[in-house]
N, C-alpha and C positions, 0 to 999 in steps of 0.2 A: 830566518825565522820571523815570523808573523806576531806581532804586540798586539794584547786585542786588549783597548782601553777598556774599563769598567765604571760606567756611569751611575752613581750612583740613586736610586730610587726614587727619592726626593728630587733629585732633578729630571726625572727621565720621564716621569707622570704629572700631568698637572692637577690641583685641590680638585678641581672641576672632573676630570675623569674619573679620577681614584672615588670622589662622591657617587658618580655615577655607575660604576661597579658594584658599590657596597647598597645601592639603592635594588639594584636588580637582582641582588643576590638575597638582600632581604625581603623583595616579594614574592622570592619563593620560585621552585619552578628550572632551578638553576644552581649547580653544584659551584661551587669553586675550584673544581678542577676544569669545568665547559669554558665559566668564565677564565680562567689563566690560559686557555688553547685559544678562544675564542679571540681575545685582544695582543695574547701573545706577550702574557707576562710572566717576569721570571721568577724565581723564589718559590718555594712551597708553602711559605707562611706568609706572602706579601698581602694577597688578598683578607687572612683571617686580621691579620697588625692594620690594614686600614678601615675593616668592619670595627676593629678595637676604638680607633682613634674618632672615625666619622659615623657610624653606626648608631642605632637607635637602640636595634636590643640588645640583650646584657652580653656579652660573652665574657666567660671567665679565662683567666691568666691560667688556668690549669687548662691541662688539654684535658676533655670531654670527647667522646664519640656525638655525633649529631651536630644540630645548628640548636641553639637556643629557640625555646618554645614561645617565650612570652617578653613582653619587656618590663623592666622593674615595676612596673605600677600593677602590672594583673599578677606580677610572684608576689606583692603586699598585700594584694585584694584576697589570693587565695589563702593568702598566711592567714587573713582577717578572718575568714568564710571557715577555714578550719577553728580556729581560737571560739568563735561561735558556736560551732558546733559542739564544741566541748564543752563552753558555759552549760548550753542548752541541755546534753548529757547531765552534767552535775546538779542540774537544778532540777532534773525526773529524779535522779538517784536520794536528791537532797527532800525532796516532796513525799517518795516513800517512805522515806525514812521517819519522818516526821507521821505520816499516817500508821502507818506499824508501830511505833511510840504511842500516840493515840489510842490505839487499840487494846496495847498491853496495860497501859494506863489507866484507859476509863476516862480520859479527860482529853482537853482541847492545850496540845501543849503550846499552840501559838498562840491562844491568849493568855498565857502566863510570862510565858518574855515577853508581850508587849508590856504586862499590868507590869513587869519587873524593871524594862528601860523605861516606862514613862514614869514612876516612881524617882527613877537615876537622874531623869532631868528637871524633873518638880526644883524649884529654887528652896534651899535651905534658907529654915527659919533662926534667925539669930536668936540664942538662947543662953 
């Protein structure tokens, strides 16, 4: 019977290749399964565990279907770019509101919360 050592991973790839994989894999173009036939590595998860460790985009510890889309700095940019749009929403919804007040009114109600906070910060006279 035939012993077939098992070498483990870390030693079997060097930092330099294992980068070199995960580089090609993130520009796309190229599955990780082409790449494990292609170099003839073993493991089903070896290539996603060195995108983890050397990788630039996000991958998450949960498994997902696909490759990550973006790297942490444009998922912040879009978090930002949405949060924007919704100020921007709130401040049409927030400007009707105030003109429809207006209207049922008869008056300017944003000159009366200014005339009301600049009264609030006038300094108190000692009496």
């Amino acid at each position: 019977m035939k012993l077939k050592l098992r070498i483990p991973n870390s030693e079997r790839y060097s930092k330099a290749f294992r980068r070199q994989v995960v580089r090609e894999y993130e520009q796309g173009g190229v599955t990780k399964d082409a790449l494990m036939e292609r170099y003839q590595i073993g493991g089903k998860s070896t290539v996603l565990q060195w995108c983890r460790k050397y990788g630039r985009l996000a991958y998450p510890s949960t498994s997902t279907r696909g490759r990550p889309l973006q790297d942490p700095q444009q998922r912040r940019i879009k978090e930002l770019e949405r949060k924007l749009k919704d100020s921007q929403e709130k401040i049409l919804v927030y400007e009707k509101l105030i003109e429809i007040t207006n209207r049922e009114l008869g008056e300017d109600v944003r000159k009366k919360i200014a005339t009301k906070l600049s009264e609030q910060w006038q300094p108190k006279g000692k009496g």
